[in-house]
C-alpha positions in Angstrom: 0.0 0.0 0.0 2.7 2.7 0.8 4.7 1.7 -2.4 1.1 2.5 -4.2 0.6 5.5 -2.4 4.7 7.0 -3.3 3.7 6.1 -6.9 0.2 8.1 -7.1 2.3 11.1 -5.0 5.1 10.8 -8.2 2.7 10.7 -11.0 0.6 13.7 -9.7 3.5 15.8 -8.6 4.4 15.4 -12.7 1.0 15.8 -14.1 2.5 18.1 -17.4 1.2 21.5 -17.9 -0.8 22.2 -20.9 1.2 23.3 -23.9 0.0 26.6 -25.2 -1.5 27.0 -29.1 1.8 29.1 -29.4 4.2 26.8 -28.1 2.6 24.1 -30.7 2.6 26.1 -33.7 6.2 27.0 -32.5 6.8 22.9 -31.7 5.3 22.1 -35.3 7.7 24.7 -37.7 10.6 23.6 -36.0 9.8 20.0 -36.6 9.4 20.9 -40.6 13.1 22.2 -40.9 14.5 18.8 -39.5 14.5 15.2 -41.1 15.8 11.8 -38.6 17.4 9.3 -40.4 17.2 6.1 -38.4 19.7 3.8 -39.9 19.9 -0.2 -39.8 21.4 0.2 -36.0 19.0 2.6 -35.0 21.4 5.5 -34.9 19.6 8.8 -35.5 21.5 10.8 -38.1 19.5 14.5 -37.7 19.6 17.0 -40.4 18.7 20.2 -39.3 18.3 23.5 -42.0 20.0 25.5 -39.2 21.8 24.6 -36.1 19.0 25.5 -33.9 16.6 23.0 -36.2 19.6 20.0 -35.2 19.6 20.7 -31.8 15.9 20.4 -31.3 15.9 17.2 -33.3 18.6 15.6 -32.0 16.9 16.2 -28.4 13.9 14.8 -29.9 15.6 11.6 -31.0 17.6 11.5 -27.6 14.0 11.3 -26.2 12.8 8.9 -28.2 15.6 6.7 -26.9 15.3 6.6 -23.7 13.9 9.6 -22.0 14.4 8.6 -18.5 18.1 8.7 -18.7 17.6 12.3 -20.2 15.3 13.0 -17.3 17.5 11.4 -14.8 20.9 13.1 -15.5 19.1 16.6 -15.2 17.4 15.6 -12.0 20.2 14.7 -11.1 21.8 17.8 -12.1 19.7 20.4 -10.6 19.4 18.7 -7.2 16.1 17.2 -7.5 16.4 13.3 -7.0 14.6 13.3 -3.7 11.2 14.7 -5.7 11.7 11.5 -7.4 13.3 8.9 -5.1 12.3 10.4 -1.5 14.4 11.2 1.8 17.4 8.9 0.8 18.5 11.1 -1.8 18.3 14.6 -0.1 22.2 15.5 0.9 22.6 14.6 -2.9 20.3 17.3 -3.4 21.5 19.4 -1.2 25.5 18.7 -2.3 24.1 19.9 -5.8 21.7 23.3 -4.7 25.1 24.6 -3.2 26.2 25.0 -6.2 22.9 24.9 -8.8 21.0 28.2 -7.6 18.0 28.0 -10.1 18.2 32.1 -10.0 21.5 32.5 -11.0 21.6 30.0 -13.4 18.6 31.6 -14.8 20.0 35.0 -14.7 23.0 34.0 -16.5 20.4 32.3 -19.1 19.3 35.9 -20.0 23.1 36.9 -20.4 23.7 34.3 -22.3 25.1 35.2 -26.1 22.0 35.4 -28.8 23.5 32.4 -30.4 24.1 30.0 -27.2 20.5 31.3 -26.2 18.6 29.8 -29.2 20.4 26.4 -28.4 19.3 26.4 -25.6 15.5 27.1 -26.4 15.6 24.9 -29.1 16.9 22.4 -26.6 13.8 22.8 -24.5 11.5 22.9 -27.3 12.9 19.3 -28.8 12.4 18.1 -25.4 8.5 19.8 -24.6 7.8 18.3 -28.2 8.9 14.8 -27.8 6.5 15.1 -24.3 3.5 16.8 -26.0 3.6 14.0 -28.6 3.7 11.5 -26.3 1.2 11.8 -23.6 1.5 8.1 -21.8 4.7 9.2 -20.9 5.2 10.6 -17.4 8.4 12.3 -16.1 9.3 11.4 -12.9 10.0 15.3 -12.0 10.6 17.9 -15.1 7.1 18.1 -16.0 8.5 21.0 -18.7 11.7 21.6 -20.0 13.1 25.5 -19.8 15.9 26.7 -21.7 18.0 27.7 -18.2 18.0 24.0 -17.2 20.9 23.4 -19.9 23.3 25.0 -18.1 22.9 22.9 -15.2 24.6 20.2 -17.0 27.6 21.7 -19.0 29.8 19.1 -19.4 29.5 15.8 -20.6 31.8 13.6 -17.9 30.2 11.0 -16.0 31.6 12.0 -12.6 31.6 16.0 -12.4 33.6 18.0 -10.0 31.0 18.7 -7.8 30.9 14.5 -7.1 34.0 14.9 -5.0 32.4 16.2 -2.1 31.4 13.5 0.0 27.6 13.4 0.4 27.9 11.6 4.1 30.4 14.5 5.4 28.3 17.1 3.9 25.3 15.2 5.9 27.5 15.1 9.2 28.1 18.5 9.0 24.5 19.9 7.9 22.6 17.2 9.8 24.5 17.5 13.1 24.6 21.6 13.4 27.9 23.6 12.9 29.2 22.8 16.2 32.8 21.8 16.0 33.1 18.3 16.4 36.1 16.0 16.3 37.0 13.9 13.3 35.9 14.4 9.5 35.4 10.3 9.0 35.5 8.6 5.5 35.1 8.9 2.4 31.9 8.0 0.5 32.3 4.7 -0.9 32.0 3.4 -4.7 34.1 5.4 -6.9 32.3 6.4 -10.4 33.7 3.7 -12.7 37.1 5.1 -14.0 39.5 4.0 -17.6 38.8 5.4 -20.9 41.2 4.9 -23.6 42.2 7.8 -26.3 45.1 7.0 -28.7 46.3 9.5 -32.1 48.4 7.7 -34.7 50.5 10.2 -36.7 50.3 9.5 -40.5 54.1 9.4 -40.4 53.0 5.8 -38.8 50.0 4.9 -40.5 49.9 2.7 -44.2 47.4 5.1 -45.9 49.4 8.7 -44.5 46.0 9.5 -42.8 45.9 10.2 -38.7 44.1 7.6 -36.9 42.1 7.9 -33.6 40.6 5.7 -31.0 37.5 6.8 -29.0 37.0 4.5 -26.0 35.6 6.4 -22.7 34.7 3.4 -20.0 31.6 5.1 -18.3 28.6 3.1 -16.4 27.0 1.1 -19.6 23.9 2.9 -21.5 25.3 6.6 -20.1 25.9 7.6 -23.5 24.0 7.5 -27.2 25.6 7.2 -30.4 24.3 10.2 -32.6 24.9 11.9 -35.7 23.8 16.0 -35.9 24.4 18.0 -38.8 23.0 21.3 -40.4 24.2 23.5 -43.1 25.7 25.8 -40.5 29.4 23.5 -39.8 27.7 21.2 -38.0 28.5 17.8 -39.0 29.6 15.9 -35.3 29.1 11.8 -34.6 29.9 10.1 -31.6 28.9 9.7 -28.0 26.4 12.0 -26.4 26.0 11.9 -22.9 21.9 12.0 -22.2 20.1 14.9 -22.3 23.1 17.2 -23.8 22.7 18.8 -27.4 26.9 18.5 -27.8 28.5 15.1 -29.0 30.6 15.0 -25.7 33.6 12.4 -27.7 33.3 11.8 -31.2 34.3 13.4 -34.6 33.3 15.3 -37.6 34.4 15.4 -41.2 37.8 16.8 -40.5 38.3 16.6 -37.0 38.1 14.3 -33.9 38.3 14.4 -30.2 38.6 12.2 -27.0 38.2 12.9 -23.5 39.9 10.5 -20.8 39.8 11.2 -16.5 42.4 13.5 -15.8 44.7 13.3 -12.4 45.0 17.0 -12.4 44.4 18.6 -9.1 41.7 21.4 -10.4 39.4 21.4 -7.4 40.9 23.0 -3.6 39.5 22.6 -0.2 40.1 25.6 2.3 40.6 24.9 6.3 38.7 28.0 7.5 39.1 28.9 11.5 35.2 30.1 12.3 34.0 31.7 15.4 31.1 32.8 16.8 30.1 36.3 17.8 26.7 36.7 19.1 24.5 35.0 16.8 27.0 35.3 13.8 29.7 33.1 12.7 32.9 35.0 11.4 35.8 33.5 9.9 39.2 34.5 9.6 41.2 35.8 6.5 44.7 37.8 6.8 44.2 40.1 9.8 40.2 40.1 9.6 37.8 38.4 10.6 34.8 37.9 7.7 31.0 37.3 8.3 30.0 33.9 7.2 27.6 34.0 4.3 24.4 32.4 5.6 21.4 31.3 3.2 18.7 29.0 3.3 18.4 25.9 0.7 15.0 23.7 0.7 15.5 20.6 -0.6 12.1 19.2 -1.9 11.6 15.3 -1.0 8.4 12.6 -2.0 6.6 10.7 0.9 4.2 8.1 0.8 1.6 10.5 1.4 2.9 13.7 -0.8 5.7 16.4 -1.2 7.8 17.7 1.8 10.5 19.6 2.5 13.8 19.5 4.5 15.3 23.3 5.1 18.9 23.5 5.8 21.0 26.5 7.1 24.5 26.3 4.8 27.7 28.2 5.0 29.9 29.7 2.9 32.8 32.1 2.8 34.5 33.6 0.0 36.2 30.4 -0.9 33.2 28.3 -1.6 30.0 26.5 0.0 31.0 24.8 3.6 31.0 20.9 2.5 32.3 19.6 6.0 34.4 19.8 9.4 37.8 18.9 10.3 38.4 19.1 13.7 37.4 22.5 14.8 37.9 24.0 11.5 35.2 24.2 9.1 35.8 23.1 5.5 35.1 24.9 1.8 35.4 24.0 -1.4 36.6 26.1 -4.8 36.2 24.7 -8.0 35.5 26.0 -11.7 31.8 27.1 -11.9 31.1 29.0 -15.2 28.3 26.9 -16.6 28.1 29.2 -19.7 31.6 29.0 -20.4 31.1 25.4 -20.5 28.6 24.8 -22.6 30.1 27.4 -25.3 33.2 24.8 -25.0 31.2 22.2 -25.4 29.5 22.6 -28.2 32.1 25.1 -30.6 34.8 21.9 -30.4 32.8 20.1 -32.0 32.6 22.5 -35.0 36.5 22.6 -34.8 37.5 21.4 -38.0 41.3 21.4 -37.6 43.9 21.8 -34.7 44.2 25.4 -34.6 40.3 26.0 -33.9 40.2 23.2 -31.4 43.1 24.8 -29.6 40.8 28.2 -29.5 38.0 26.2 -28.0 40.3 24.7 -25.0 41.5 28.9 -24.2 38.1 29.2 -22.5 39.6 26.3 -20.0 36.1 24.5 -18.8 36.9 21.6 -19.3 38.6 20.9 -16.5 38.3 17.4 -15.5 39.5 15.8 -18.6 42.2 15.1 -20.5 42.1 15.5 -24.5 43.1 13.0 -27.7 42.8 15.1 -30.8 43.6 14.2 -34.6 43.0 15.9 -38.0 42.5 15.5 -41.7 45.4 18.2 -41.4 47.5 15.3 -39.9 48.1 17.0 -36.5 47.8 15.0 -33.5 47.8 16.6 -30.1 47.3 16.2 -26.1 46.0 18.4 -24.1 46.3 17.7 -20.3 43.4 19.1 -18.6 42.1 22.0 -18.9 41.3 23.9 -15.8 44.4 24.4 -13.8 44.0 26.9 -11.1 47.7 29.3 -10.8 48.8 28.5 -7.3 52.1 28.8 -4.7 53.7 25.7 -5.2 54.7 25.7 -1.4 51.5 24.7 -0.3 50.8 20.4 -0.7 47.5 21.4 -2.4 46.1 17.7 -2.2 45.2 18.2 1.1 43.1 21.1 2.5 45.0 24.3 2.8 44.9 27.4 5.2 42.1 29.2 4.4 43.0 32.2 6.6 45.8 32.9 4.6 45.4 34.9 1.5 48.8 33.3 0.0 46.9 29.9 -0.7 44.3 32.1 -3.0 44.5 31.0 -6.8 45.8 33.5 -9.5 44.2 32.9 -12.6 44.6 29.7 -14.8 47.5 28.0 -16.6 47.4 28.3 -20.1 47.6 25.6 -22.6 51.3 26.4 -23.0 51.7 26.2 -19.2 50.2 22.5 -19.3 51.6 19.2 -20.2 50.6 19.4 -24.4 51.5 17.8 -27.1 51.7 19.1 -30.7 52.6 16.1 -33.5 55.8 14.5 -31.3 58.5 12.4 -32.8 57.0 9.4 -31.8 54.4 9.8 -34.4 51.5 8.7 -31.9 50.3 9.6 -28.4 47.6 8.3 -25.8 46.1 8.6 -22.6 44.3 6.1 -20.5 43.3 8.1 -17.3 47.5 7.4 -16.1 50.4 10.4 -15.9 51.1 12.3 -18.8 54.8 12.0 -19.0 54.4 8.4 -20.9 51.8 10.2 -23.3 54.3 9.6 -26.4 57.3 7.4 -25.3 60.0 9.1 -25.4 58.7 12.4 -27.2 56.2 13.1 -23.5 56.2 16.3 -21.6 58.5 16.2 -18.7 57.5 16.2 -15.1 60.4 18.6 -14.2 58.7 21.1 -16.4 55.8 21.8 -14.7 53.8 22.1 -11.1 53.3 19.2 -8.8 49.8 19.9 -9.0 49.0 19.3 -12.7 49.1 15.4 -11.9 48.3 13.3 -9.2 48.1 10.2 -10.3 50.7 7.6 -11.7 51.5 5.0 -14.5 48.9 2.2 -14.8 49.0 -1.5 -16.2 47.1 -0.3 -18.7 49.4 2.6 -19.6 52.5 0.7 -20.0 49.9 -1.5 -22.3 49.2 1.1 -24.4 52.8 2.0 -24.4 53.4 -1.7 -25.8 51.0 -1.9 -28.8 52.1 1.5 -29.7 55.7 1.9 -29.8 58.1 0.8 -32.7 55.1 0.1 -35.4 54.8 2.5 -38.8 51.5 -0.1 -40.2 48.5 1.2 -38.4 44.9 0.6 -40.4 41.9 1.2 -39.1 42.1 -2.3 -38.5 45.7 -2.7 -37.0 44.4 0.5 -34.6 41.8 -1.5 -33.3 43.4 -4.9 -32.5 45.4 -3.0 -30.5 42.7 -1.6 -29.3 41.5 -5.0 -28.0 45.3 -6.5 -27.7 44.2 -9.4 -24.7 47.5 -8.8 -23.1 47.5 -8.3 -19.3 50.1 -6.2 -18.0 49.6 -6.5 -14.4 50.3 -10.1 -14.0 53.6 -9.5 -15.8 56.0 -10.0 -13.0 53.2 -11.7 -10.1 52.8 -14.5 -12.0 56.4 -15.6 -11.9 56.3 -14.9 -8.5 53.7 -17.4 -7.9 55.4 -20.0 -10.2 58.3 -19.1 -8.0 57.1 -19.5 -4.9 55.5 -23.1 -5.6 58.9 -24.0 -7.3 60.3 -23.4 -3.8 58.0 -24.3 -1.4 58.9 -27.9 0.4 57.2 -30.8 -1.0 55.5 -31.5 2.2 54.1 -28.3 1.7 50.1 -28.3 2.5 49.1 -26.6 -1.1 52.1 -28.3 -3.2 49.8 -30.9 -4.3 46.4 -28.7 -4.6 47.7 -26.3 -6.5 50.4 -27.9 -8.8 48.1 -28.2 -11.9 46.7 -24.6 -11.6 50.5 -23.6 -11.7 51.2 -25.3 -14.6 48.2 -23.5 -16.3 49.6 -20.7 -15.3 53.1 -21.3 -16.0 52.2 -21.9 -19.5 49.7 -18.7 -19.7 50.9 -15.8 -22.1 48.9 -13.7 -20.2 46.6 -13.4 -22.9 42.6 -12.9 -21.7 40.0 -14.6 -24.0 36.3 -16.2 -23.3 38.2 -19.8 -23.6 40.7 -19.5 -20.9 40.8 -21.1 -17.8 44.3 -19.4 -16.8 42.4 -15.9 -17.3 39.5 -17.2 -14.6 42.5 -18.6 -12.2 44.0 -15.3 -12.7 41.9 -12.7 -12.0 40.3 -14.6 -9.1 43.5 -14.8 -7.6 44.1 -11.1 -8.1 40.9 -10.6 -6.4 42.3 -12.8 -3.4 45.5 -11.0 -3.0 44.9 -7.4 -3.5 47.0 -5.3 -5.7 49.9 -5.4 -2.6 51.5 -8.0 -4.5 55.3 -6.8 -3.7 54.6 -7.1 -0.1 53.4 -10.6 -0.1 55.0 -13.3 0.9 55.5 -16.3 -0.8 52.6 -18.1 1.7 50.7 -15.4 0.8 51.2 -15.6 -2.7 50.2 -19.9 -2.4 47.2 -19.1 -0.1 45.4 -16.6 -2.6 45.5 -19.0 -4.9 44.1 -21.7 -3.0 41.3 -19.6 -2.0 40.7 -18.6 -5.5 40.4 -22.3 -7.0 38.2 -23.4 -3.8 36.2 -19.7 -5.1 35.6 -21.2 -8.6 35.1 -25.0 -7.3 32.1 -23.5 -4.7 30.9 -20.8 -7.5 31.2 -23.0 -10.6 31.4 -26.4 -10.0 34.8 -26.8 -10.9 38.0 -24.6 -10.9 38.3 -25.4 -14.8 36.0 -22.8 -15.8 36.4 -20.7 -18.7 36.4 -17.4 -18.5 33.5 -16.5 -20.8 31.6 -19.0 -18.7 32.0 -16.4 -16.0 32.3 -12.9 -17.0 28.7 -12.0 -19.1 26.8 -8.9 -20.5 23.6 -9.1 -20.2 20.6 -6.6 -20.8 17.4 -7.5 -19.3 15.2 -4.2 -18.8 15.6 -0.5 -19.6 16.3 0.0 -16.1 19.3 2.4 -15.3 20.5 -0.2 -12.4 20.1 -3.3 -14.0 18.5 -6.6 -12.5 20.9 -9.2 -13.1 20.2 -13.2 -13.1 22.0 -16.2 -13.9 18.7 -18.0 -15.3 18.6 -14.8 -17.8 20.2 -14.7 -21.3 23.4 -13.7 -21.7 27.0 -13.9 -23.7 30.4 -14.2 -22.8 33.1 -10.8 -22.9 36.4 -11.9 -22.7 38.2 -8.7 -22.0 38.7 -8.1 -17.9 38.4 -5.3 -15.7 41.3 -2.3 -16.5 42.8 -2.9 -13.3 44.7 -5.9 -14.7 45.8 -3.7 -18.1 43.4 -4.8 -20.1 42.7 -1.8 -22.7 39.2 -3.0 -23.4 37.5 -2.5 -20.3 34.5 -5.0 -18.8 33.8 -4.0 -15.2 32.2 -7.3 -14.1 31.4 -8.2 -10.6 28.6 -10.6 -8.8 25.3 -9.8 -7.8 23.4 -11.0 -4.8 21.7 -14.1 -6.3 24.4 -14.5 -8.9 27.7 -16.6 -9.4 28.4 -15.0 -12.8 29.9 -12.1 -12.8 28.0 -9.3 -15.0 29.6 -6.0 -16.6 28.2 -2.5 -15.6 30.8 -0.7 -17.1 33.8 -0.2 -18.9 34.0 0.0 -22.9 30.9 1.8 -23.2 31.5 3.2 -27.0 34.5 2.1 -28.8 34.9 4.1 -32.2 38.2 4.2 -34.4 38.3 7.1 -37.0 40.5 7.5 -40.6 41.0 11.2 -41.4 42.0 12.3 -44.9 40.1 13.5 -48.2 36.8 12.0 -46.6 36.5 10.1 -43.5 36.0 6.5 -42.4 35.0 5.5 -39.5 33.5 2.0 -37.4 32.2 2.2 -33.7 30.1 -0.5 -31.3 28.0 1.0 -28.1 27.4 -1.4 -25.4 23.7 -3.1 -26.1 22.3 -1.2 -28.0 20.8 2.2 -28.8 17.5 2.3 -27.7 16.3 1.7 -24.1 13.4 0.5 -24.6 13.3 -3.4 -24.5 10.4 -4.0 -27.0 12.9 -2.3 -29.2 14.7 -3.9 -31.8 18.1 -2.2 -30.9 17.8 -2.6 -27.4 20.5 -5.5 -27.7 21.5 -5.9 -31.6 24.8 -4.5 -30.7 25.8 -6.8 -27.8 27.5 -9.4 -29.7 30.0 -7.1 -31.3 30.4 -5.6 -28.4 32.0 -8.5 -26.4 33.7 -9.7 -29.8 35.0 -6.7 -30.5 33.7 -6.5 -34.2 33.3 -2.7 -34.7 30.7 -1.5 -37.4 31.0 0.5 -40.5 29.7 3.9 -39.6 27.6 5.7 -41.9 28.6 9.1 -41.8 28.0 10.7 -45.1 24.1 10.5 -46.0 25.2 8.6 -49.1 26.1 5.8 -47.1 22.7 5.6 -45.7 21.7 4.7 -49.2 20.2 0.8 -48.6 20.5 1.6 -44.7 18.0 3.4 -43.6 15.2 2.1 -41.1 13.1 5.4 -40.8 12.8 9.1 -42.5 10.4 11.1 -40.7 10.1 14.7 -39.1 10.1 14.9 -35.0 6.8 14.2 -34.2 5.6 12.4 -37.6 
């Protein structure tokens, strides 16, 4: 009864408003200047008379799709997931209102540039249409779409910087009253799945002269569609759009193409601020002052079993940013990049870059900023940018933990420009790549040098899968299309490079009266033999990663008992799970794609087919973040190689490209799944980019709303 009673609260809280006669007639024209092309994979390929007319189609078609996960990620966005989910989700709401104020977003709206305005209106509009012309759908929150609402979701990464702030902190410190208290506690736990792959082939190094380039972001599956836009004003992109956005976030167009992978850089700072109390006003310090606390009011909105309410909370903030948590007695802020209009301008003008020298304009507005950048051209430039939001600061300070706050030497002083970053322009190497790892292995030998820049640009390291990359890459001047995609999906496994002897070794020498000598001597011998080589077939791949799973990644400090006793708990793993240790991988690790949910049930009694690529963490380039499920044994992919596109540039261009499943959500549709089994195989198809090539292809024709 009270789940029936949340669901009649939901669907009357989004009972849409009436569309006017004007908003119609408006709806209608629009649809007239736009034709869908649906081709044989479902892939819409819009053609718009202007780019306003694309934008409004493509958000049409995105709708189409799967309009919950366009609802979703702006829910999401603007801090509304509790009018939808109920009280579980509010300090997710309330982590995203202080920093989403619907008035000032609004208000920059109406600032906006003419241009970037009518985008966003036709954005709206494609969205109000696709909801006026289908009635029996029922948003879960966003009854109507405005134009403002775009900027609340600039950029196109799956985890934005506004993620980082822990949403159990923020609750400790908003829940339990400003009071100092001792102790800032943990983390929030499960990371945002992490390891896209972008790789630039110089034509010095390729058979046909042409730069080549590999589009692989590893997001949570179904995040992204596969889209063409184009209109007869430049706008011609194809690739990956993340829900909901009118900007093809990674992808290409005829001249030009572009990857975005993770970056390490340190772009976001948190400020230890020394607060007092005075009265009934908090004050905090900075230099020789001390400054009134900023105090507002935010209202997140929640549903209930028996309708709407509301939870009020008091927040903080000083100059530096919002108040996010407590350390000790010190209260805690965070900065980070907020120009939501810069952003979106970014977004959407690379992908109109046709060559390197108007990309390179498009990264001076420095909003992208937590990604690195894989570029290639029909020109035959290649670069890297790394990052793209690097705040100017005193290198004196360790600015990966919270700094003084009181002190106005730990302020930031502009941005580093592009010149001032780790970059690459066409190296000697004649390729370059990142996969989420350092930049200084970007090109071999031709990379940027740490010495040359601030500590802060990178924080991370090297990766198994980096020195993977590095090994299909180096020393070859025969890349295809085809030779850029094996290596692509080369099965090596980098990580077990060196543990794997170590196992071997430490069996060689354990006694013979040892208790696992006998148990495990024919899963060594497996393994001795193994090239290290994943594929559905192989058992060594299954005795492998469960033994990586057993150990940890501290191999080096294991000892040689260790070593034995991780994989004895691994085989008696697979005999309990499986029936027998002798299981081959593809037996185990399994895509499946049962509903349109966006968290997917998952069952072993349920269809589904073998992957044989692993998870990143043991180097593997093509990514298959599988795990079990309660009620499972098999382990099921959630994320990981998501879309996987390689890209020929020269007098026209070629391209081929898989997404995970499908691309539609519905599951009545026929691409729900057609794509699944070249996905796990690995078997990319043709794209059809020019409208020739839809010629024999081509599903559906129709105007948005026909």
């Amino acid at each position: 009864m009270k789940a029936l009673m949340l669901c009649a609260a939901a669907l009357a809280a989004s009972a849409p408003p009436r569309a006017t006669a004007q908003d119609v007639a408006r709806w209608e024209q629009a649809a007239k200047s736009v034709t869908i092309i649906r081709d044989d994979w479902g892939i819409p390929h819009v053609y718009g008379r202007t780019d306003v007319d694309a934008v409004f189609g493509l958000m049409y078609a995105q709708a189409e799709d799967d309009f919950n996960r366009v609802e979703t990620n702006y829910i999401d966005a603007m801090g509304r997931l509790a009018e939808a989910e109920g009280e579980s989700r509010i300090y997710q709401d309330l982590r995203m209102k202080l920093f989403i104020n619907p008035d000032s977003i609004k208000a920059q709206y109406a600032a906006s540039p003419r241009w970037l305005k009518r985008l966003m209106n036709a954005w709206a509009d494609g969205l109000n249409f696709y909801l006026y012309k289908h009635p029996e759908v029922k948003p879960r929150v966003i009854t109507r779409f405005e134009p403002w609402m775009a900027l609340t979701f600039s950029e196109g990464s799956i985890g934005g910087d506004i993620e980082r702030v822990s949403v159990r902190e923020l609750q400790a410190f908003y829940e339990n009253g400003p009071a100092p208290a001792a102790g800032s506690g943990e983390g929030d736990t499960g990371p945002e799945p992490t390891g896209s792959n972008g790789i630039a082939i110089a034509p010095a190094n390729t058979i046909n002269h042409h730069a080549l380039l590999l589009i692989n972001p590893h997001t949570s599956f179904f995040f992204r569609a596969e889209v063409h836009v184009v209109s007869n004003q430049g706008l011609d992109a194809y690739g990956a759009v993340t829900w909901g956005q009118f900007f093809v976030y990674q992808g290409f167009n005829d001249h030009a193409g572009w990857m975005h992978t993770s970056s390490g850089v340190d772009a976001i700072d948190e400020y230890l601020e020394s607060v007092v109390k005075k009265g009934d006003r908090y004050y905090y310090r900075y230099g020789a002052e001390d400054r009134p606390v900023t105090v507002s009011t935010v209202t997140v909105p929640y549903v209930t079993a028996t309708g709407m309410a509301r939870k009020t909370f008091t927040v903080y903030r000083t100059h530096h940013g919002p108040v996010v948590r407590r350390v000790g007695e010190q209260w805690v802020t965070i900065r980070l990049m907020q120009e939501p209009v810069k952003a979106l301008i970014q977004s959407y003008t690379r992908t109109k870059a046709r060559d390197y020298q108007a990309f390179r304009r498009s990264m001076e507005l420095h909003t992208n900023s937590s990604n690195n950048t894989i570029f290639a051209d029909a020109a035959g430039d290649i670069a890297y940018f790394h990052a793209n939001f690097i705040p100017r600061r005193d290198t004196t300070f360790d600015w990966t933990r919270p700094v003084d706050g009181s002190t106005p030497a730990t302020e930031w002083h502009g941005v580093l420009s592009v010149d001032e970053t780790p970059h690459l322009l066409n190296p000697a190497s004649g390729w370059l790549y990142n996969s989420n790892n350092w930049p200084w292995s970007a090109a071999g030998p031709a990379s940027p040098k740490r010495e040359d820049y601030p500590r802060y640009v990178e924080t991370g390291g090297e990766s198994a899968r980096g020195r993977h990359a590095i090994r299909v890459l180096q020393d070859r001047k025969d890349f295809t299309l085809d030779a850029l995609l094996g290596a692509a999906f080369d099965p090596y496994l980098t990580w077990f490079e060196k543990p794997i002897p170590a196992l071997v070794a430490a069996w060689d020498q354990a006694a013979a009266d040892h208790p696992l000598k006998a148990k495990l001597a024919e899963p060594i011998a497996l393994l001795r033999a193994w090239d290290l080589r994943w594929s559905a077939t192989s058992i060594p791949t299954s005795l492998a990663v469960f033994w990586g799973e057993a150990l940890g990644v501290g191999v080096e400090r294991a000892t040689p008992d260790q070593l034995l006793q991780a994989l004895s708990e691994a085989v008696d793993k697979l005999n309990a799970d499986f029936g027998m240790w002798k299981t081959p991988w593809g037996d185990i690790n399994r895509f499946q794609r049962l509903t349109g949910d966006i968290v997917q049930p998952f069952s072993d009694s349920g269809p589904s087919i073998p992957v044989p690529f692993t998870s990143s963490r043991w180097g593997s380039l093509a990514a298959f973040g599988a795990r079990a499920y309660p009620g499972t044994k098999r382990w099921y992919g959630t994320s990981g190689n998501s879309f996987v596109a390689v890209v020929e540039f020269g007098d026209s261009v070629r391209a081929r490209a898989v997404t995970a499943g499908g691309e539609s959500g519905h599951p009545d549709s026929p691409h729900f799944n057609d794509e699944a089994g070249r996905y796990a195989a690995g078997n990319l198809r043709e794209v059809y980019f020019y409208r020739a090539q839809l010629i024999g292809h081509t599903e559906r024709e129709y105007h948005p709303g026909s």
